[in-house]
C-alpha positions in Angstrom: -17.9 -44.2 -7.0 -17.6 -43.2 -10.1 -19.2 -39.7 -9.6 -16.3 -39.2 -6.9 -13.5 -40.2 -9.1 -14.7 -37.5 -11.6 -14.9 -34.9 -8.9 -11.6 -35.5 -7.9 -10.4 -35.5 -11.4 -12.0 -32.1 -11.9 -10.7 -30.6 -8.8 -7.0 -32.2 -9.6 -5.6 -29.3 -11.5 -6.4 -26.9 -8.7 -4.0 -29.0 -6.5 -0.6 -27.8 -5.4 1.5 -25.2 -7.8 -0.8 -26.0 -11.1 -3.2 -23.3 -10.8 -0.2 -20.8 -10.5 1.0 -22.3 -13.5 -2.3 -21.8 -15.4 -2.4 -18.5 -14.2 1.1 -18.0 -15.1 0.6 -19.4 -18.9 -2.8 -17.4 -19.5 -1.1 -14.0 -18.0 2.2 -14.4 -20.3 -0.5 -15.0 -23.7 -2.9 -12.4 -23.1 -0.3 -9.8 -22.8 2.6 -11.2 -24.8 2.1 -8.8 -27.2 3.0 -5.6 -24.9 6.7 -7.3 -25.2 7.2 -5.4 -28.5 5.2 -2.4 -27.3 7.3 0.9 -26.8 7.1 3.9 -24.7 3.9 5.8 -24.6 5.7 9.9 -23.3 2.9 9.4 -20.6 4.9 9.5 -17.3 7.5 6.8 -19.1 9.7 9.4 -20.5 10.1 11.2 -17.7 10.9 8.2 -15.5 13.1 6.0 -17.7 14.3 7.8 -20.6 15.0 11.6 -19.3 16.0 9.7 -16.0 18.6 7.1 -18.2 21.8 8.3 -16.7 20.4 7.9 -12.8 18.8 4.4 -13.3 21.7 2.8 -15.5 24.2 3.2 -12.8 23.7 0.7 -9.8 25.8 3.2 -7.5 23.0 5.3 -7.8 20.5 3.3 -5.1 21.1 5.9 -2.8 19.9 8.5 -4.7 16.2 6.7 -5.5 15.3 7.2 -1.7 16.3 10.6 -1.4 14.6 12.2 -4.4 11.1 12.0 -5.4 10.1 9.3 -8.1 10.8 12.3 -11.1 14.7 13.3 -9.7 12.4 16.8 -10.3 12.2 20.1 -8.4 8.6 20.1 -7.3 8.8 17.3 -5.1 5.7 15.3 -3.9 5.9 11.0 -4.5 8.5 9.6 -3.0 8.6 6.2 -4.6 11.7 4.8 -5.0 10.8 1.0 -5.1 9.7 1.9 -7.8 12.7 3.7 -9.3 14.5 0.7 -7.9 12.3 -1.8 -10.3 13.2 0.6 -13.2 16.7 0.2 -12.4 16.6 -3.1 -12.1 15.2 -3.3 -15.3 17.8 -1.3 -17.1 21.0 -3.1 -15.2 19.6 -6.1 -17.9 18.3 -4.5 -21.1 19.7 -0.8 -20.9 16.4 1.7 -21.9 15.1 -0.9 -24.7 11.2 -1.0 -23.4 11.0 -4.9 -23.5 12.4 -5.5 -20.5 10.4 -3.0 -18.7 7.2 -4.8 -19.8 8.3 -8.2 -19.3 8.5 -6.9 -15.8 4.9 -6.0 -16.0 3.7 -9.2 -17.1 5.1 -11.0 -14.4 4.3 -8.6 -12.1 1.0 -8.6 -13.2 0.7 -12.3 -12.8 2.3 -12.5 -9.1 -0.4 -10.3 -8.4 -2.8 -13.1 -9.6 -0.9 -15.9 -8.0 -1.6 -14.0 -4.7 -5.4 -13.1 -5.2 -5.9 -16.4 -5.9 -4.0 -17.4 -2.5 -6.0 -14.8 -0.6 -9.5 -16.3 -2.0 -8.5 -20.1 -1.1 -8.4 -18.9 2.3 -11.0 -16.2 2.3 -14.0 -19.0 1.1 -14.1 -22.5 0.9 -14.6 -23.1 -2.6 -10.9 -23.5 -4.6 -12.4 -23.4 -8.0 -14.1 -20.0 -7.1 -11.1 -18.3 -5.9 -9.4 -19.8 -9.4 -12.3 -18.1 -10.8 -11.7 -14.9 -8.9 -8.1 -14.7 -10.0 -8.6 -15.4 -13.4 -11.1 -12.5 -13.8 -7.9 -10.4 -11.8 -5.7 -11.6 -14.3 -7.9 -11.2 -17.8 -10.5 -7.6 -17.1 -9.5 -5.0 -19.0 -9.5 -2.1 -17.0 -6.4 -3.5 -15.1 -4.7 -3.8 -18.8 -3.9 -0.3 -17.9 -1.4 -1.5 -15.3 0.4 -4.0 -17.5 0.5 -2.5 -21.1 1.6 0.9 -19.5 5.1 1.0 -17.6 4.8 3.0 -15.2 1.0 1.4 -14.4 3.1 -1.3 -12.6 3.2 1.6 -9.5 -0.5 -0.2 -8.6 0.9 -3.9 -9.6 4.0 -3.5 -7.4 1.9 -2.0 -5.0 -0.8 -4.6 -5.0 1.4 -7.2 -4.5 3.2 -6.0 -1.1 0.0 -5.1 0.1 -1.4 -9.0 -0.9 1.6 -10.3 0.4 1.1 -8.0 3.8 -2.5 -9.2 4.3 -1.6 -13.0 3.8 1.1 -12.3 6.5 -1.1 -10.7 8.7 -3.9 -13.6 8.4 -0.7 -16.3 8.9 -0.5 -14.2 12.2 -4.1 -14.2 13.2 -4.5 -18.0 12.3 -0.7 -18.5 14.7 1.1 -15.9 15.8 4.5 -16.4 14.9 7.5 -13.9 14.7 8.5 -14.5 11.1 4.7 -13.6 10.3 4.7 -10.9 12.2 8.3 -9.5 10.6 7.2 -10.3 7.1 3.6 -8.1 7.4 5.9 -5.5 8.2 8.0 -5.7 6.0 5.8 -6.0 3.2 3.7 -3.2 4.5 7.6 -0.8 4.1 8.0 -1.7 0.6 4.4 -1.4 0.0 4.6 2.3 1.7 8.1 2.7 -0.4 5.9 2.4 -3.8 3.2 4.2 -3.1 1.5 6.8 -0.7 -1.6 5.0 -1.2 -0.4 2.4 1.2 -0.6 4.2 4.2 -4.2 3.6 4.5 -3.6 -0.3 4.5 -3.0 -0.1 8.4 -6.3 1.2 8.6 -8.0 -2.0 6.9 -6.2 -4.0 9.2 -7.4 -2.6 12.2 -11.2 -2.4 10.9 -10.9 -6.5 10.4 -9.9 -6.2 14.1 -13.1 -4.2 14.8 -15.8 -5.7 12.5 -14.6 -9.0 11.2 -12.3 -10.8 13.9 -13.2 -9.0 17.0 -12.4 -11.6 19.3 -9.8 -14.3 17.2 -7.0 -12.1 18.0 -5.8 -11.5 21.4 -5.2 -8.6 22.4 -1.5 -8.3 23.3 -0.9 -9.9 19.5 -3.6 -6.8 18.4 -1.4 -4.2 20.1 1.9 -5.7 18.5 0.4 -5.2 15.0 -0.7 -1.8 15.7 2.4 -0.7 17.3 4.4 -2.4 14.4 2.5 -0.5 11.9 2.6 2.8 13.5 6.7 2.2 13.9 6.7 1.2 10.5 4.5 4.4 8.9 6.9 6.6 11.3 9.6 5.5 10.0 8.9 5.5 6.5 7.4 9.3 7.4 11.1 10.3 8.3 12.7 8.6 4.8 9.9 10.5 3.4 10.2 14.1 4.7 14.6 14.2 4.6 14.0 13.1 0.7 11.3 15.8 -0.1 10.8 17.9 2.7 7.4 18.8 4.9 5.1 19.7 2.3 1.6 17.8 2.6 -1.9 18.3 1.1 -4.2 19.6 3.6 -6.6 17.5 4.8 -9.9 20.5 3.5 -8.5 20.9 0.5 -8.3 16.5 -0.3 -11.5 16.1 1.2 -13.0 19.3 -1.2 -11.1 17.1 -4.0 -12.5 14.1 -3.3 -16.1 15.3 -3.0 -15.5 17.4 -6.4 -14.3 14.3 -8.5 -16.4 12.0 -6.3 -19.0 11.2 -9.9 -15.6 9.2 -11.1 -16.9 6.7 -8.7 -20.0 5.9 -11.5 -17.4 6.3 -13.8 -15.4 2.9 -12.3 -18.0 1.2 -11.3 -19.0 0.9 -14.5 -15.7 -0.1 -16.0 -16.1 -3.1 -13.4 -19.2 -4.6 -15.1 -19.7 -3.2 -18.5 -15.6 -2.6 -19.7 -17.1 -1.1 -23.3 -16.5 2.9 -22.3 -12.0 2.5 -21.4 -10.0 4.6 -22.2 -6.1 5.5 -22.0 -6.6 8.7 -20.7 -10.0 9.5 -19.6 -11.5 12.5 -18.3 -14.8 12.9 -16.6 -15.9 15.1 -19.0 -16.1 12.7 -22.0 -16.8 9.5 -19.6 -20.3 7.7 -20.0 -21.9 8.0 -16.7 -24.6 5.7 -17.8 -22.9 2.2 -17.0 -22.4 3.4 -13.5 -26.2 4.5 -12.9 -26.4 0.8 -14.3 -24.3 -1.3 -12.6 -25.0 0.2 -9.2 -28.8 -0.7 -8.5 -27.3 -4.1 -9.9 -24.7 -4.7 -7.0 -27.3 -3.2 -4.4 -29.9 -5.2 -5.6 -27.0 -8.6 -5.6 -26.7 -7.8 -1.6 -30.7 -7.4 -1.2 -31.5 -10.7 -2.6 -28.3 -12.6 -0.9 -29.9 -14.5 1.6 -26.8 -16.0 3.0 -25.0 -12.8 3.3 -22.6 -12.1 6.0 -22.7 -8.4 6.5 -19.5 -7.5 8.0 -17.7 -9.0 4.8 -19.3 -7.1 2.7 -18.8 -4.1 4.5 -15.1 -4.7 4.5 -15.1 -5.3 1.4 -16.9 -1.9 0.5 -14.2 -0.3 2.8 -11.4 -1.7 0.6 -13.0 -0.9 -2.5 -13.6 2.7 -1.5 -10.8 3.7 1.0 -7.7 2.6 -1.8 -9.7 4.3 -4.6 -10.5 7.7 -3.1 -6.8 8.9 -3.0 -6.8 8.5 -6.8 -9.5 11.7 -6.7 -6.9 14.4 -4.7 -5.6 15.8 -7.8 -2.2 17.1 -6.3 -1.0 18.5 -10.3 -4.5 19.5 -10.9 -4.7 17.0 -14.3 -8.6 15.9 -14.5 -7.6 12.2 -15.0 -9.1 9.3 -13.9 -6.0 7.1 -15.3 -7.8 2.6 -15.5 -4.8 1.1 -13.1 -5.4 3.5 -10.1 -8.8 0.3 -9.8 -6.1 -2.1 -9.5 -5.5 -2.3 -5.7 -9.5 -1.6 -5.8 -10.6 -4.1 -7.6 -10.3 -7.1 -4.7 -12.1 -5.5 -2.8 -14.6 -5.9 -5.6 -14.1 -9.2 -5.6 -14.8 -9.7 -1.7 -18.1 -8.0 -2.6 -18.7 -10.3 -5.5 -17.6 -13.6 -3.4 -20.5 -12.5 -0.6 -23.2 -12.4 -3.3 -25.2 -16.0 -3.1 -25.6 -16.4 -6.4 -21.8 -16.3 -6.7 -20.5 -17.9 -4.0 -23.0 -21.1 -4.4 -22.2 -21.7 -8.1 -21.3 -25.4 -8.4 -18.6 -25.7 -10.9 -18.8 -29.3 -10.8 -21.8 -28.2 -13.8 -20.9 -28.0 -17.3 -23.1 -25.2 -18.0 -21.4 -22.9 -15.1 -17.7 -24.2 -16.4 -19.1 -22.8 -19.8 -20.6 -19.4 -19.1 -17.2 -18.8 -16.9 -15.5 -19.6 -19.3 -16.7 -17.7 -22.3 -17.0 -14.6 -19.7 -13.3 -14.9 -18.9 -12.2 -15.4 -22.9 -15.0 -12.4 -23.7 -12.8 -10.4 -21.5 -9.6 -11.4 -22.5 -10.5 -10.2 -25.7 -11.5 -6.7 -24.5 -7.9 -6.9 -22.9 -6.0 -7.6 -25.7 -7.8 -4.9 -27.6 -7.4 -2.4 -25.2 -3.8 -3.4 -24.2 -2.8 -2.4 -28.5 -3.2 1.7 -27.8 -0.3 1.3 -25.5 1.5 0.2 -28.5 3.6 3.6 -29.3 3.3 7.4 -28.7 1.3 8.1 -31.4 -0.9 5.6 -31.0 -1.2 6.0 -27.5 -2.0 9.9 -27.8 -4.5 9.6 -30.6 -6.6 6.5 -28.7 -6.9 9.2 -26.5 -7.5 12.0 -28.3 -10.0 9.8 -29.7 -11.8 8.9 -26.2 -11.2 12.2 -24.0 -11.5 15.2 -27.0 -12.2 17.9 -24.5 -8.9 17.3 -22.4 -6.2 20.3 -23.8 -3.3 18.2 -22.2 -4.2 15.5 -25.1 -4.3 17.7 -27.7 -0.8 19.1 -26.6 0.5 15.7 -25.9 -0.9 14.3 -29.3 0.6 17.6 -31.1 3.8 16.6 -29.1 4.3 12.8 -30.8 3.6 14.7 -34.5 6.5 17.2 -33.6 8.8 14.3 -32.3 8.0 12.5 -35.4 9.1 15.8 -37.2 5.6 16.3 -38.4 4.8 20.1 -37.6 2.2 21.2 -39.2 0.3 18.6 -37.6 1.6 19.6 -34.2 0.8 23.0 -34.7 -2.8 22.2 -35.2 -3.1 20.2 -32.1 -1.2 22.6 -29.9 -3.6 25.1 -31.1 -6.6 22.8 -30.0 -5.2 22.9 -26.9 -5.1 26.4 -26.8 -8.3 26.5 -28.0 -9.8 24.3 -24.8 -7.4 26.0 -22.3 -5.9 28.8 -23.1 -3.3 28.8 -20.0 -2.9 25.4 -21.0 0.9 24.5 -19.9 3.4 24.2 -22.1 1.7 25.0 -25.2 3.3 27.7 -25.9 6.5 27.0 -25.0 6.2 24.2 -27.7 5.0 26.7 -30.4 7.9 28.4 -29.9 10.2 25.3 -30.4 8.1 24.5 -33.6 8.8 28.5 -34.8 12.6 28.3 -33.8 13.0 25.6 -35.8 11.5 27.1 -38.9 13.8 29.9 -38.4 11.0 32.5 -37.2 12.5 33.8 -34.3 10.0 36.6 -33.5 7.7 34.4 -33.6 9.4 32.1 -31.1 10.5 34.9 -29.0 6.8 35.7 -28.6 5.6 32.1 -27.9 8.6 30.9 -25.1 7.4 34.6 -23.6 3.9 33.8 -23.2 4.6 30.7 -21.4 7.1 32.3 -19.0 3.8 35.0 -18.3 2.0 31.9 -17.4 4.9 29.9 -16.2 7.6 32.1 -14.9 9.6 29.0 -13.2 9.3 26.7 -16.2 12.9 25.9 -16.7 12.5 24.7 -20.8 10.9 27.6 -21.9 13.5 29.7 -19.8 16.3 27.5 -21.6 15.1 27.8 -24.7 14.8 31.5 -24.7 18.0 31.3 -24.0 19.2 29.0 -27.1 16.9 31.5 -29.5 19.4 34.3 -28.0 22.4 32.1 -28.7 21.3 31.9 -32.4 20.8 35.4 -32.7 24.2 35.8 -31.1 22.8 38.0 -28.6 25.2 36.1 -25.7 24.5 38.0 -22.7 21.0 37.9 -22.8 21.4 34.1 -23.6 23.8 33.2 -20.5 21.2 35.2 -18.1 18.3 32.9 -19.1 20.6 29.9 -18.8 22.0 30.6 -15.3 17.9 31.0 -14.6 17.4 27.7 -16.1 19.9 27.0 -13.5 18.5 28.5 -10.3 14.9 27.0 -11.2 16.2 23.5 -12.1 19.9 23.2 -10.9 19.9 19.6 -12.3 19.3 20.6 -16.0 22.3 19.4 -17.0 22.2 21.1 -21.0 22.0 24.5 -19.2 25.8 23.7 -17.9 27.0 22.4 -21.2 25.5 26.0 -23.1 27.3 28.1 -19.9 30.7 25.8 -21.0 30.3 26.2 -24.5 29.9 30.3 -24.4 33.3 30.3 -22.2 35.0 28.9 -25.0 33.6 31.7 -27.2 
């Protein structure tokens, strides 16, 4: 009797909305201290702060689903739930950065709340799935996602998707119309934040084929294929009016894929030995050696499982892999292999890791398995936290990884970049020349030797720089403006108005190109 009592006791806290709670307290402390983090000038500055005067004004809401996600010329992402997020974000706090990474947390933690609802149903054991979401909600290669503002693209993205899959399983278990409506739904917004969704369909009609091949009927199967293909369709349409027809071709993805496919070592080894993370990691300074370890590991967990059921951890396998090989097609050619693209990823590593006996079985009813859980989840907390403070600023951001990834010339640019901004340009000059020095096409670079030279009043010097970059770069818009400002200076106005009024035709939204054309008028 007694021995009951204390079971129940023990299970108590995992009753009704407490666990959400716990998982809602532990997710605000780990990453509390991102609250008074700033903008790293990765992807941020382009998307909040050079994007300010779109995402302050609410009448602007059209505009976020008929642009791509950077209001730029070269359009590709079309993400506007995203932009929508970001404007909701500055509608309360204008473009101070606390706001935006409050937002992350929570995010973050919804994301936790529904793993954790997706594992109470996926196995019987609730104080597993607590387990599962707590090692969600604490690994440090999803820190990426919260510590890093625009990282909440895989957060936001994750939790339509969860939300979509719990819908759908609502649907299997009783087919009901507001089921059905909301995994549609939440499949659009899901498709609305990232590309990546469009394989999601795909992972629903696999569980129709190897895990559930005869719970659903059949009319109810065609419904939820027919509703996804409306839905991708329509989304398609929003999606080609906004950006127009260009796609990456299937060869050249696949040829991308298999070219970058050693970055699969790379994250597998992030999974089960987080020691080699990195802000900004390349392939050419990433450790190889965890993955060769922690594969044979997870092969030799599904050998020795005697209890397996196969077609779970095929599925399993099937989200890992299928949601983390778009991250490979490098559509702006940068070699990164950016932590929060495992996000979305990572539970289908834990559907692996609840199939494994060893796993599954533990009894947490034990005070030795409640203490080696334990000391797992607060070692990896601790990784978190570290890794979470080099998203603290620029500088720091760039030189963590500088630090980690020394043979990447867009770090050495970007880490010259923060010295400059900080008005520090003799150390910028030294890194731009790094880059140069690793890449000498590297983008950019030169343009931003010439700003450092215009500055200092050497205006041959300058010339010759914004030059070379428009030899590499002929449509780059600031080096074209800024050859036009070093003309302005050296009151040579002609020549200056012809490089603005390029600006112009390469970037007709660069709005300081209009204000230089006004202000020569007045001349």
């Amino acid at each position: 009797m007694n021995d009951l009592r204390k079971e129940a006791n023990n299970l108590e806290f995992l009753r009704g909305w407490r666990p959400y709670f716990i998982i809602f307290a532990l997710g605000f402390l780990l990453y509390s201290q991102t609250l008074f983090f700033n903008f790293t000038y990765l992807d941020d500055n382009a998307l909040i702060l050079d994007n300010y005067p779109i995402i302050s004004n609410l009448q602007n809401v059209g505009a976020l689903f008929k642009n791509d996600v950077f209001f730029s010329p070269d359009k590709f992402y079309y993400r506007p739930i995203l932009n929508l997020s970001f404007m909701s974000d500055a509608a309360i706090a204008g473009s101070l950065p606390v706001i935006f990474h409050l937002t992350n947390i929570l995010l973050h933690i919804l994301a936790a709340g529904l793993v954790f609802s997706l594992f109470s149903r996926w196995q019987p054991s609730r104080p597993l799935a607590f387990s599962f979401s707590l090692l969600f909600l604490v690994h440090p290669v999803l820190s990426q996602a919260v510590a890093w503002i625009p990282g909440r693209n895989d957060s936001l993205l994750a939790v339509f998707i969860l939300a979509s899959f719990l819908s759908f399983l609502t649907f299997t278990d009783q087919p009901r119309l507001r089921s059905y409506i909301a995994y549609l739904f939440f499949l659009f917004l899901a498709l609305l934040t990232k590309e990546t969704a469009i394989f999601f369909p795909l992972m629903i009609f696999f569980y129709f084929l190897v895990l559930e091949p005869r719970k659903v009927l059949v009319s109810d199967r065609w419904l939820i294929v027919a509703g996804s293909v409306l839905v991708g369709f329509f989304w398609f349409l929003m999606r080609h009016f906004a950006l127009g027809g260009e796609t990456t071709q299937a060869n050249a993805a696949l040829e991308q894929i298999i070219h970058n496919s050693p970055a699969f070592l790379v994250y597998l080894g992030k999974l089960l030995f987080p020691f080699n993370l990195s802000v900004f990691p390349i392939l050419a300074d990433s450790r190889l050696i965890y993955g060769l370890f922690a594969l044979p590991l997870f092969i030799l967990a599904w050998v020795f499982s005697r209890t397996k059921r196969n077609k779970y951890i095929i599925f399993s396998l099937f989200w890992f892999f299928l949601f983390l090989a778009p991250s490979f097609i490098r559509i702006n050619g940068l070699p990164d292999f950016l932590e929060h693209r495992l996000y979305l990823s990572f539970i289908g590593f834990l559907l692996f890791l609840a199939e494994i006996d060893w796993i599954k079985d533990l009894d947490f009813k034990r005070k030795n398995v409640k203490i080696i859980t334990a000391a797992l989840l607060i070692f990896l907390a601790l990784l978190a936290w570290r890794h979470s403070a080099d998203f603290r600023n620029r500088l720091v951001f760039w030189q963590a990884a500088a630090s980690s990834s020394p043979h990447s010339p867009l770090v050495e640019k970007n880490l010259g970049t923060m010295y400059y901004l900080d008005g520090n340009f003799s150390e910028a000059e030294i890194y731009y020349q790094n880059a140069l020095a690793l890449n000498a096409q590297e983008a950019m670079v030169h343009n931003n030797l010439g700003v450092i030279y215009l500055a200092q009043g050497d205006y041959r010097q300058a010339e010759q720089e914004f030059r070379n970059e428009l030899s590499l770069n002929p449509r780059y818009d600031k080096a074209l403006f800024n050859l036009g400002d070093l003309f302005y200076r050296e009151k040579k106005y002609s020549e200056a108005a012809q490089f603005w009024l390029e600006t112009l035709r390469v970037n007709p939204l660069y709005q300081e190109a209009y204000d230089r054309l006004t202000l020569l008028k007045k001349l």
